[in-house]
C-alpha positions in Angstrom: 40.3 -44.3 -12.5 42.8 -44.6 -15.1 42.9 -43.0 -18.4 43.7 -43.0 -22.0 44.4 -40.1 -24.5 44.0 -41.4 -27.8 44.6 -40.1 -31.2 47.8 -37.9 -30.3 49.5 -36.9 -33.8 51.9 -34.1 -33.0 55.1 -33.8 -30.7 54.3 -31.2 -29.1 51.0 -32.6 -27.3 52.9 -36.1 -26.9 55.6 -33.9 -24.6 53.1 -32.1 -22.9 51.3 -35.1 -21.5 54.6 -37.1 -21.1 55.8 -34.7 -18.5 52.7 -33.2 -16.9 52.3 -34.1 -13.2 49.5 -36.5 -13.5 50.3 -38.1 -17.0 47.4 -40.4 -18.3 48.7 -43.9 -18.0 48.1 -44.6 -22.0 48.4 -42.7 -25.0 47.4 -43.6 -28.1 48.0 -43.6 -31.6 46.0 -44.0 -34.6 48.3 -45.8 -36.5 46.5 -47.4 -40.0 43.4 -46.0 -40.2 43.5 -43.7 -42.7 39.7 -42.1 -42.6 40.8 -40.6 -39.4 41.6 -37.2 -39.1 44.4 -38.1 -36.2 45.8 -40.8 -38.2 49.4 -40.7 -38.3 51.7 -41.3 -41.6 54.7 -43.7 -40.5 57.4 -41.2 -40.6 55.7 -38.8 -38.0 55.1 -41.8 -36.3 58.6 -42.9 -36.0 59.7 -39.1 -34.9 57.2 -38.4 -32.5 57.6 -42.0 -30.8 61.3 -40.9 -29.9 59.7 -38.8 -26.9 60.5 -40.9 -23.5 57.2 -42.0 -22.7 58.3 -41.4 -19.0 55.7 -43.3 -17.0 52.6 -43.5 -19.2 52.7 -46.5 -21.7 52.1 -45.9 -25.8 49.0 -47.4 -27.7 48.4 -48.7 -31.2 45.3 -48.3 -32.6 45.0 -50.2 -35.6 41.6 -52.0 -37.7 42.1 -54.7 -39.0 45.7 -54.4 -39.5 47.7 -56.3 -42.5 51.1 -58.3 -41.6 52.6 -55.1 -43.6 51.7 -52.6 -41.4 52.4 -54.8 -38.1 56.2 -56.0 -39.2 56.6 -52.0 -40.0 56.1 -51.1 -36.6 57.2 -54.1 -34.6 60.4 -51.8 -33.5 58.3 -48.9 -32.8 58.0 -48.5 -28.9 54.3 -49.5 -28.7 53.1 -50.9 -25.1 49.8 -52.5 -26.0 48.2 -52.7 -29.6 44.3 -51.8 -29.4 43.0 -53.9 -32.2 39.2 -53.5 -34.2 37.7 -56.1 -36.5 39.6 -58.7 -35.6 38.8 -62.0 -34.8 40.0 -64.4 -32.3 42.3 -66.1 -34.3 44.0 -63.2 -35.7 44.6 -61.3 -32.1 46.2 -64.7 -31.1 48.6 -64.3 -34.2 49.7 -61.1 -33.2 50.0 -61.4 -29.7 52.1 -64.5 -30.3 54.2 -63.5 -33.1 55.0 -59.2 -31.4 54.8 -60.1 -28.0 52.6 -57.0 -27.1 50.2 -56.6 -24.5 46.7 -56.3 -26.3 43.3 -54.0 -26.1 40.6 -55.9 -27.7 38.0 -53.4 -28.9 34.6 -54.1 -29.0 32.3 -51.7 -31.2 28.6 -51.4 -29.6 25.3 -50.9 -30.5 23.2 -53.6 -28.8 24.1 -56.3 -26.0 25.1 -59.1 -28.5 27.9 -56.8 -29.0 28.9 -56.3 -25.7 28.4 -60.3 -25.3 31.4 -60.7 -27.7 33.9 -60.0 -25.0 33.1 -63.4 -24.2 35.0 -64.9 -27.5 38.3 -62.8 -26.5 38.7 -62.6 -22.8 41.5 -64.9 -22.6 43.4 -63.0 -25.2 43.0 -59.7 -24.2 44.8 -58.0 -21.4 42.4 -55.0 -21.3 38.6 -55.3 -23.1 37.7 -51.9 -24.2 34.1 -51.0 -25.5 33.7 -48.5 -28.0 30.6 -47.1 -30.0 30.3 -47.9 -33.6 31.9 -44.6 -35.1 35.4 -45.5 -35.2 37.0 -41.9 -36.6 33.8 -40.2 -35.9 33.0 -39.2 -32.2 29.4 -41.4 -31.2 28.1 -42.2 -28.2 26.6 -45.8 -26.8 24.6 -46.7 -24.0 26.8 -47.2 -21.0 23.8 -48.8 -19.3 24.7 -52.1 -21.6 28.1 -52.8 -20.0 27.5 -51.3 -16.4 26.9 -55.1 -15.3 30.1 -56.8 -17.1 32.3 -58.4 -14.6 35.5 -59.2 -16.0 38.7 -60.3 -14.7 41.1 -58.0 -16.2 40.4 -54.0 -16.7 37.7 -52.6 -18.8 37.9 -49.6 -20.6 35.5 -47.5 -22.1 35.2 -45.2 -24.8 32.9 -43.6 -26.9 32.1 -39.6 -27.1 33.6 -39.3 -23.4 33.4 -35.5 -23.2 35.0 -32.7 -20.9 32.0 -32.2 -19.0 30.9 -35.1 -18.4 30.3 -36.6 -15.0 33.4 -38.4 -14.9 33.1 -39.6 -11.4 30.1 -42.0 -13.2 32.2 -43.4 -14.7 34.5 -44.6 -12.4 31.0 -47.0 -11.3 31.4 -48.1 -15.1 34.9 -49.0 -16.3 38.9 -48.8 -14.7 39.8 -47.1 -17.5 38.3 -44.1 -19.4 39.3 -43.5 -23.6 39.0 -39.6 -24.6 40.0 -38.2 -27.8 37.7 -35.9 -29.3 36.1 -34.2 -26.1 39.7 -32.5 -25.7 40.0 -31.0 -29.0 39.0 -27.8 -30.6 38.5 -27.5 -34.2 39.7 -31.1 -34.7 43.4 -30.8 -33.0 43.9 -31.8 -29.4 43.9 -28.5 -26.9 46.3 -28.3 -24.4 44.3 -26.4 -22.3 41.4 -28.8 -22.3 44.1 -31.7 -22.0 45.4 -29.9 -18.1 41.9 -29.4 -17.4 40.8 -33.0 -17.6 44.0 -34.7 -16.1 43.6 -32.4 -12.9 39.4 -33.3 -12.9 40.8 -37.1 -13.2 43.8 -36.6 -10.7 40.9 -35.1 -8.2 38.3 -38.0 -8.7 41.3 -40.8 -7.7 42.3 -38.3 -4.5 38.4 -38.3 -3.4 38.3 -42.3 -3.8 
């Protein structure tokens, strides 16, 4: 099971999981979505993205991003960009044209939704599906995707919580998103942070 911490917005927490002893392999950023509370102004962005990213790789979340915001950050040390509301056409633009590895995310509420990963699998290096509340925290039906074979890694988001089961999910997805289950009072808790990489570093030592 590999994992994602998303919506990191201080340098602090960015250090903390960049030297911990089982880092998450991605971190992301919210990058130009304003409505977010984790969004990140460009010049934070710039400062906090000057922390060696040791062995975890760094994420750009961006909706349905302009050519303004992408030729801003085409220097910034970004990994993968995890793109929403985009169609085919435009992800092949941007993969071309920045030479980044790409998350195609796929908001759900049904299984047509989920049946969209059809139009972008040969884009996408990792296909991750997400519920429909972008900067809010919602949940979706797991059950709609727990028969997707792809050939490339699937990730999965959407309300993933501290308590959870997390060894369901490992029947579910290769990678697992979290954001808001390790906050408290809307800023990411570094106590909540260790307590979930060691839960995640114990699942991969039982498998």
């Amino acid at each position: 099971m590999k994992l994602k911490i998303c919506g990191i917005s201080d340098s602090k927490t960015l250090e903390y999981l960049t030297m911990h002893t089982c880092p998450p392999q991605y971190i992301g950023f919210i990058v130009n979505f304003s409505k977010s509370k984790r969004f990140v102004e460009y010049n934070m962005l710039e400062k906090i993205l000057k922390i060696n990213k040791q062995d975890s790789k760094y994420v750009a979340v961006l909706v349905r991003p302009n050519e303004d915001i992408l030729e801003k950050i085409k220097s910034l040390p970004f990994d993968y960009y995890q793109l929403y509301d985009c169609s085919p056409k435009d992800i092949k633009f941007i993969k071309d044209k920045y030479n980044k590895k790409i998350i195609v995310a796929l908001t759900i509420k049904d299984k047509n939704d989920v049946l969209k990963y059809k139009d972008y699998n040969e884009l996408a290096d990792i296909i991750l599906f997400d519920s429909k509340g972008y900067e809010k925290s919602l949940s979706f039906d797991h059950q709609l995707i727990k028969d997707i074979k792809l050939d490339k890694e699937l990730m999965l988001a959407g309300n993933i919580q501290l308590d959870d089961n997390l060894q369901n999910y490992t029947q579910i997805a290769d990678i697992i998103d979290i954001s808001g289950g390790l906050e408290t009072s809307g800023l990411k808790d570094i106590s909540k942070i260790n307590t979930f990489l060691n839960k995640i570093k114990l699942i991969n030592n039982e498998t």
